[in-house]
C-alpha positions as CSV (number, residue, x, y, z in Angstrom):
1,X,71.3,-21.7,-61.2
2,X,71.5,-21.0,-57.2
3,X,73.7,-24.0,-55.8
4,X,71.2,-25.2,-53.5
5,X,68.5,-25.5,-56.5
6,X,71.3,-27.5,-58.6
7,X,71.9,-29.5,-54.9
8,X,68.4,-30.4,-55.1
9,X,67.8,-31.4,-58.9
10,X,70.9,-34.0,-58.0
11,X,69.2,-35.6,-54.7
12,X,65.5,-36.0,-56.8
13,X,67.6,-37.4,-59.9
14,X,69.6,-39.8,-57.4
15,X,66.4,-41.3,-56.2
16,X,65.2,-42.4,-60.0
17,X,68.2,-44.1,-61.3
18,X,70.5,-43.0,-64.4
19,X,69.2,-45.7,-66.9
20,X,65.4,-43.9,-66.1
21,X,66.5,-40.7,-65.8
22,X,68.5,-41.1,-69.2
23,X,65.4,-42.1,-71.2
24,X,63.1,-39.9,-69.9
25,X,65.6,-37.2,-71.1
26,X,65.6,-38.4,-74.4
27,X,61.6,-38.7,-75.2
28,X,62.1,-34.9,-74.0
29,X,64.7,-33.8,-76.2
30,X,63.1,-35.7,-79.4
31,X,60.1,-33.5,-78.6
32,X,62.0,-30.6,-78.5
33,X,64.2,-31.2,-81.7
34,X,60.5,-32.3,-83.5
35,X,58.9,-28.7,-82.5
36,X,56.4,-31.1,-81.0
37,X,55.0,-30.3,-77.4
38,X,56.7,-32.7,-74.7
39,X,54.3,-35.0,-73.1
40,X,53.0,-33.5,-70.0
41,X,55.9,-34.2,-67.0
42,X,54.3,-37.5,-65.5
43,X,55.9,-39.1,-62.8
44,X,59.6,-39.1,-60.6
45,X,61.7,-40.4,-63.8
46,X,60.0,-37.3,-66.3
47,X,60.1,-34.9,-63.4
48,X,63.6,-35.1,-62.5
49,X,64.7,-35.4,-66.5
50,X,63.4,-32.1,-67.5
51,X,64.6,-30.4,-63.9
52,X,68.6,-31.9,-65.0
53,X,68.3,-30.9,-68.3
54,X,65.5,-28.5,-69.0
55,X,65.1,-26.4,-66.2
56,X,69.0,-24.8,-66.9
57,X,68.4,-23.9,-70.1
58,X,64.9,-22.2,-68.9
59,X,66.5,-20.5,-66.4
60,X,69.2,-19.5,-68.4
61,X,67.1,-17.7,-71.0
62,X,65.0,-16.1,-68.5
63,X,68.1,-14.9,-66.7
64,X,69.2,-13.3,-69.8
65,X,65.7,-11.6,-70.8
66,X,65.2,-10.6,-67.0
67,X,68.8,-9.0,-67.2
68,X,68.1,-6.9,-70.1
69,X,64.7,-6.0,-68.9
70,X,65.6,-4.9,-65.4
71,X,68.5,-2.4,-66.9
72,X,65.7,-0.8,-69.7
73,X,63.4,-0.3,-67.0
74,X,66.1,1.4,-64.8
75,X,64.7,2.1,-61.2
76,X,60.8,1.3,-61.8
77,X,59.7,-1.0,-58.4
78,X,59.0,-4.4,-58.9
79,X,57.9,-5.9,-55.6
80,X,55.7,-8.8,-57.0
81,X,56.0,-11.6,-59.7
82,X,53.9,-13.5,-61.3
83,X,55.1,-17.0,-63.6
84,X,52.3,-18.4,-64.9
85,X,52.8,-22.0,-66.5
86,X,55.8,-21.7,-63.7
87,X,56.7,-25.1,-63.6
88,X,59.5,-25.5,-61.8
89,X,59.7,-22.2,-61.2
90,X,63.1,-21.2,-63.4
91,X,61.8,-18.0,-64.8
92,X,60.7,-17.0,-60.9
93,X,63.9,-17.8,-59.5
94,X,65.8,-15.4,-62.9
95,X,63.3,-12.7,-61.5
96,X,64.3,-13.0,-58.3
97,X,68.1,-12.4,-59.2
98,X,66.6,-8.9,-60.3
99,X,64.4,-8.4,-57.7
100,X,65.2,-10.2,-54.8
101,X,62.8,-8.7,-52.5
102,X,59.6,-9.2,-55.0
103,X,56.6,-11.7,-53.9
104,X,56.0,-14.1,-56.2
105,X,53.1,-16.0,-57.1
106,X,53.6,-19.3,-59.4
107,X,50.6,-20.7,-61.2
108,X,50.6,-24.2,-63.1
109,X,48.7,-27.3,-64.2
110,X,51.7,-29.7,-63.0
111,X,51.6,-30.4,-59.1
112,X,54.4,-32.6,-59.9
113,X,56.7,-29.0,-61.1
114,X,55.0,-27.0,-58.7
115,X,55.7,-30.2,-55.8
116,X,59.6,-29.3,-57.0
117,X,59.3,-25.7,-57.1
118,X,57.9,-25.5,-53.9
119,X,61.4,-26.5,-52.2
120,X,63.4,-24.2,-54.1
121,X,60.5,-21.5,-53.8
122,X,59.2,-21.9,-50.1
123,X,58.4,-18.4,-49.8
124,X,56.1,-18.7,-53.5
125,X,52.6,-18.8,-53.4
126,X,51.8,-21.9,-55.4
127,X,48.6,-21.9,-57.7
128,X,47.7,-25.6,-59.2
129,X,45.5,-24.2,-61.7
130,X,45.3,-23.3,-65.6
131,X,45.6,-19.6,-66.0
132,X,44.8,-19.8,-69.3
133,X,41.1,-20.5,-68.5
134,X,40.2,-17.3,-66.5
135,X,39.7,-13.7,-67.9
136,X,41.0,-12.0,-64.2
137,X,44.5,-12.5,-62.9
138,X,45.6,-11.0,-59.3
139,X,47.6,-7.8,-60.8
140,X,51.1,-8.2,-60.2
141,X,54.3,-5.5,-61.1
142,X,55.8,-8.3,-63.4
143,X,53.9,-11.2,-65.1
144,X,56.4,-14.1,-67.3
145,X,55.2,-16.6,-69.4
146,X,57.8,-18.9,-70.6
147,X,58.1,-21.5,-72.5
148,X,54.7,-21.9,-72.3
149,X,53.0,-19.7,-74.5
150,X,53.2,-22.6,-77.5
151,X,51.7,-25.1,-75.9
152,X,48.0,-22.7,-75.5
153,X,45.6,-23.1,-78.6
154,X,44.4,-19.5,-77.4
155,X,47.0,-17.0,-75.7
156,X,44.6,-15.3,-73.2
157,X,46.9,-12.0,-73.9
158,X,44.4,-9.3,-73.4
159,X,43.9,-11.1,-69.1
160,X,47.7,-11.3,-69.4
161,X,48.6,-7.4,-70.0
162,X,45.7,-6.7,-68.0
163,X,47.5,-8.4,-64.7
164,X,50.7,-6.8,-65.9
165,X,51.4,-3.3,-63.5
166,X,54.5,-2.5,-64.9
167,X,55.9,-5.3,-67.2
168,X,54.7,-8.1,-69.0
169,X,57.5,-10.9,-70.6
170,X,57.1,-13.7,-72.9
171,X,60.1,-16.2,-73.8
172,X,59.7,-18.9,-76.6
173,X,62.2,-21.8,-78.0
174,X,63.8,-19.8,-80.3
175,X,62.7,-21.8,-83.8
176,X,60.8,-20.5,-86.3
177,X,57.8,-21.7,-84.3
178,X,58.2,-20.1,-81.2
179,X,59.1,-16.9,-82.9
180,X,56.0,-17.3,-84.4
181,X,54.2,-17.2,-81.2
182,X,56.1,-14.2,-80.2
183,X,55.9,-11.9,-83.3
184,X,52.1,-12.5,-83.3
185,X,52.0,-11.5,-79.4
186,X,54.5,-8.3,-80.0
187,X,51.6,-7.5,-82.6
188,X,48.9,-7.9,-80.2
189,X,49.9,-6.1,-77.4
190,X,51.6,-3.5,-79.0
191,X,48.2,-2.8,-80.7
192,X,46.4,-2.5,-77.0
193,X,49.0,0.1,-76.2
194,X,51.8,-1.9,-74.9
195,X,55.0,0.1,-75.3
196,X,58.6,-2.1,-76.0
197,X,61.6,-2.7,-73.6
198,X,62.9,-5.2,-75.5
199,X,64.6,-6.9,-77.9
200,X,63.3,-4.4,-80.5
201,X,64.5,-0.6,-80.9
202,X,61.3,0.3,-81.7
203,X,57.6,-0.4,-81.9
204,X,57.2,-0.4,-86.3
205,X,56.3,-4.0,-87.7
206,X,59.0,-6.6,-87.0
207,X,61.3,-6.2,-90.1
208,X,62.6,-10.1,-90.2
209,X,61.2,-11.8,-92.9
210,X,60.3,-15.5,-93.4
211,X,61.6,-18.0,-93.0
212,X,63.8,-16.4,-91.3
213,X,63.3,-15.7,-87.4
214,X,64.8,-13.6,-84.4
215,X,66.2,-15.4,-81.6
216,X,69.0,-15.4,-79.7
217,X,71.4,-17.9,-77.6
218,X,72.3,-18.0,-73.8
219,X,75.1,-19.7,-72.4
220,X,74.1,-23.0,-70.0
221,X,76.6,-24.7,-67.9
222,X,76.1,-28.4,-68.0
223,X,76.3,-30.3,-65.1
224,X,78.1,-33.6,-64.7
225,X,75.0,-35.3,-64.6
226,X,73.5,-33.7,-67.0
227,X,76.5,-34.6,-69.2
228,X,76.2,-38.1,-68.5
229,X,72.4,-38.6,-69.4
230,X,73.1,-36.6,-72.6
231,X,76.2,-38.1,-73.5
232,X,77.5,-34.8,-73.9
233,X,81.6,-34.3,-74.2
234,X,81.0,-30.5,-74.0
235,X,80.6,-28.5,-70.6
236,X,78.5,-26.4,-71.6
237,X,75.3,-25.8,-74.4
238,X,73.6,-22.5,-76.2
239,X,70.0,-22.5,-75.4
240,X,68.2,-20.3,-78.5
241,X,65.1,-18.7,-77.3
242,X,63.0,-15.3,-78.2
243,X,61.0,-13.1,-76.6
244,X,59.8,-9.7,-76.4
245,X,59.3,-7.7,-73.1
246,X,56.7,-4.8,-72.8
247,X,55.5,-2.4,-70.8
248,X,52.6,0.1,-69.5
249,X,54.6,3.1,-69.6
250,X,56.9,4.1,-72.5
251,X,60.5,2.7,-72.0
252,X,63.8,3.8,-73.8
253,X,64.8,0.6,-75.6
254,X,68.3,-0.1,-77.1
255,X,69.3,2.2,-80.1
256,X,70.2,-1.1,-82.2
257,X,70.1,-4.4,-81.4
258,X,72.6,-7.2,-82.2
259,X,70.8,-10.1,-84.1
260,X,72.8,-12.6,-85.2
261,X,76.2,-13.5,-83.5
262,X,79.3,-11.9,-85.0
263,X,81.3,-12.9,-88.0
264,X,85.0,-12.2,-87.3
265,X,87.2,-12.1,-90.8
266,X,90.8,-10.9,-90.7
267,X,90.7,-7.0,-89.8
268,X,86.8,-6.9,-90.0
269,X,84.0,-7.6,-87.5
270,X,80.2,-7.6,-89.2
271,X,76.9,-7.2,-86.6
272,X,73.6,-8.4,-88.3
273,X,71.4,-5.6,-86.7
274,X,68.1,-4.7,-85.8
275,X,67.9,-0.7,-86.0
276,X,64.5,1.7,-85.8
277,X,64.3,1.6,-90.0
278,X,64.8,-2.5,-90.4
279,X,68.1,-4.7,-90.3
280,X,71.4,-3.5,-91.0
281,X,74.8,-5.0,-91.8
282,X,77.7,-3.4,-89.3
283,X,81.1,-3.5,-90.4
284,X,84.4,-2.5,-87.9
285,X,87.8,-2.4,-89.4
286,X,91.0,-2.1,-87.7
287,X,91.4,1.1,-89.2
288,X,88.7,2.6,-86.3
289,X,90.4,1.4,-83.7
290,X,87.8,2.5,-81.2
291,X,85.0,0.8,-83.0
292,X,86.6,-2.2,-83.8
293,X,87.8,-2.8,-79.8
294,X,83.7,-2.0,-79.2
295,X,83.0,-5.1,-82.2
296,X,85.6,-7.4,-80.5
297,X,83.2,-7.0,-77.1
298,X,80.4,-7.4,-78.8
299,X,77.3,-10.4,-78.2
300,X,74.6,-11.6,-79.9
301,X,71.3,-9.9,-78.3
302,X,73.1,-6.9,-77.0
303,X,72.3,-4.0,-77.8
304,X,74.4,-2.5,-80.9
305,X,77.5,-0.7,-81.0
């Protein structure tokens, strides 16, 4: 994240204490690992847990999906944002890499978030309010919900992609759950017209199959505070998340799209894919050279080789 947002997280988790901060992390994380809902941030010692150790991996996910989305859409404008259940405004700030001259409006039920957003975000207007329970949102270019979309009995999708100009996005954990939640949205919206950017190469029924689930991983650099309260040796963690990004007008999505992270064997690289006709198995030898250096390069979510 932007150094003065990680300066900030520190000076709010300084005020709380380690022993507080360190058990307010782990009733969050047992939520997580449960695919229960977190209890609703409550508080200086919740608020400054999930900001350590939640609001990374959030941003980190939404800095991938926002990546990916911004180079399918190519040069359409996006001048204005809107994060609904914002929080602490991590998927905002991963728009903002993209488009760092957009306006962005965050809505949420947590003043306590919104409170912390507000410092990182000063130029954001700031919404205390539950988006889910109106049926008009101010139209903005871009609207992201994520990491939210679980926690609503009924996704209010139909208000969502009607607020959405250009773009709408939706990130989920990614567990068989919050695939769930995203398949079942693709299906929707796609339906009311919606056309795909991403992660899918086209707009057919999802081919994965129960139990399995599509997700992907991105990289999140730990913190030496956030090391400490998780008692964490590594430097770093994989955040698994899904999502699927659409939009109003038709977008040229990836040809193939890498699925599953690559298997490297002596001499052979295989690429779980997801192609226009369903998933496919792609194998590189050494013997083509030029594919196999393109294997070697390879990441999970990016688009196939």
């Amino acid at each position: 994240m932007p150094r003065h947002v990680r300066e900030a997280i520190e000076d709010r988790a300084g005020e709380v204490g380690p022993a507080s901060l360190k058990r307010a992390a782990a009733e969050m994380s047992d939520a997580y690992r449960a695919g229960k809902t977190p209890p609703r941030i409550a508080g200086a010692e919740r608020t400054a847990a999930y900001l350590v150790t939640r609001m990374p991996a959030t941003y980190a996910a939404a800095r991938a999906v926002l990546r990916e989305t911004h180079r399918l859409l190519g040069g359409r404008e996006i001048s204005s944002v809107l994060d609904i259940g914002a929080g602490s405004g991590a998927a905002a700030l991963a728009a903002l890499e993209e488009y760092p001259a957009a306006a962005v409006t965050l809505i949420d039920r947590d003043r306590a978030l919104l409170d912390a957003a507000r410092e990182w975000l000063p130029q954001a207007r700031v919404l205390a309010d539950d988006a889910t329970r109106t049926s008009t949102l101010v139209p903005h270019d871009l609207v992201i919900l994520a990491y939210s979309a679980g926690e609503i009995a009924r996704l209010p999708l139909a208000t969502l992609w009607q607020a959405a100009r250009v773009a709408l996005i939706l990130i989920e954990p990614g567990t068989p759950r919050g695939f769930a939640v995203i398949r079942a949205a693709r299906s929707e919206l796609l339906a009311a017209g919606a056309h795909m950017i991403a992660p899918c190469p086209a707009e057919g029924a999802c081919p994965v199959i129960d139990p399995d689930w599509c997700h992907f991983a991105a990289r999140v650099e730990r913190s030496a505070l956030h090391r400490r309260i998780k008692g964490a040796d590594l430097g770093y963690e994989d955040e698994k998340y899904s999502y699927v990004a659409l939009a109003r007008e038709p977008v040229a999505p990836a040809a193939s799209r890498i699925v599953g992270r690559p298997r490297h064997h002596p001499g052979l690289i295989e690429l779980e894919t997801c192609t226009p006709t369903g998933l496919t198995t792609v194998r590189a030898t050494k013997r083509d050279r030029d594919r196999f250096r393109s294997a070697r390069h390879a990441e999970w979510g990016a688009p196939g080789i």
